[in-house]
N, C-alpha and C positions, 0 to 999 in steps of 0.2 A: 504494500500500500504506500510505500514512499513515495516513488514516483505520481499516485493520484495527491497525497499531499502536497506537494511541489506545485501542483498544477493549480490547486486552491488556491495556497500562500501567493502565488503568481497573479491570479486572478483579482486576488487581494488586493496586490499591489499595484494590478493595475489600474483597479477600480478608485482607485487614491490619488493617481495622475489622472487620468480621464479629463478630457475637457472640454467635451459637445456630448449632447443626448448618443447621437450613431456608437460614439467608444462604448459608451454604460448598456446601449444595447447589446455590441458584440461580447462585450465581459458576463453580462447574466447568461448570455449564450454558452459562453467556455462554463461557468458556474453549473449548470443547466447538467452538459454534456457530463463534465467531472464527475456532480452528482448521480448522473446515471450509468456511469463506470464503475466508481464508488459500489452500488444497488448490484450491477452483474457480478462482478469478482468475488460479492458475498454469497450469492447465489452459488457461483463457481466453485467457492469454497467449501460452505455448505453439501453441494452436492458430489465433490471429493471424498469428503466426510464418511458419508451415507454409503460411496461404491465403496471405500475404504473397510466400514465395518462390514459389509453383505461377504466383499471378498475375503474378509477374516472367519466368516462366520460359514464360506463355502468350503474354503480349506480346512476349517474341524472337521465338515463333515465327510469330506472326503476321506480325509484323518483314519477316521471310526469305519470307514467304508473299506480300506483298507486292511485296515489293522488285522494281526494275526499272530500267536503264541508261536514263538519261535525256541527251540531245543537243539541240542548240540549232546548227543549220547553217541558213544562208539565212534568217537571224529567223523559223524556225519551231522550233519546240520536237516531236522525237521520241522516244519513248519504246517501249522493248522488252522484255516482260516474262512473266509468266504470264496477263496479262488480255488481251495483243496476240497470244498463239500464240508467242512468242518473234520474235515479227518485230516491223520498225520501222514505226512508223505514226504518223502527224501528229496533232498538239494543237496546244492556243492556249495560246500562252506567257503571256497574260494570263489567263483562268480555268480553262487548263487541260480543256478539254472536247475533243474531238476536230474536228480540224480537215478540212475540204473542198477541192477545187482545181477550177479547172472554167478557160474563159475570160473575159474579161472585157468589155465592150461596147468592141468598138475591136479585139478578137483576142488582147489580150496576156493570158499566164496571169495566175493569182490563186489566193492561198491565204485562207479565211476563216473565222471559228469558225461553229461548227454550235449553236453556242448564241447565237447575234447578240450578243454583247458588244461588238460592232464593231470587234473585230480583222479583219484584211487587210492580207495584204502582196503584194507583184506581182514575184514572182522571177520571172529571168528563160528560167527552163523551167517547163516543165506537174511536178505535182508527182508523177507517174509515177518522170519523169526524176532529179527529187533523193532520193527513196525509194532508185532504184537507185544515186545515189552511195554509199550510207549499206552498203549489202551489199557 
């Protein structure tokens, strides 16, 4: 608002030199306009405000929309949420992608990311098994 004060004080001042009716007329006019710059900016302002808290108030809820219990048992990272059906299901504790289990060449289990980041770890049950410790 500095700048519309300026332009007041200005008006001010020049309404104190002024010296035929036509200046007093163009100065009410500046007066005029100020004040209705003045009136939008608050407006502006105001309605900053307003997107301000809606968009505060969208990001909770996205927040809560989101949201999901996340576990880390046997260096695998599970997570149970609204994206999993409310059940636990395996990630990769490094990019977080979902994770796989199968056997390993030689028989023993293996958990692996599904995005080949080159996580793997070789607990030592099939990942059936540790899904059910987690219920």
């Amino acid at each position: 608002m500095g700048a519309i004060k300026d332009i007041v004080d200005l008006a001010k001042d020049l309404e104190s030199r002024a010296k035929d009716r036509q200046d007093m007329e163009l100065i009410h006019k500046i007066q005029a306009l100020s004040l209705s710059l003045q009136s939008h900016e608050v407006e502006v302002v105001e309605r900053d405000i307003r997107l301000m808290e809606e968009n505060a108030e969208l990001k909770r809820q996205l927040s809560e929309l989101q949201s999901e219990e996340i576990r880390i048992h046997r260096l695998i990272e599970f997570r149970r949420g609204k994206r999993t059906s409310e059940k636990w299901d395996s990630f990769c504790p490094k990019c977080h992608l979902p994770a796989g289990g199968n056997r390993a060449p030689g028989g023993s289990p293996q958990v692996y990311c599904s995005g080949n980041c080159g996580w793997v770890v070789y607990p030592p049950m099939m990942l059936e098994a540790i899904l059910a410790e987690l219920s």
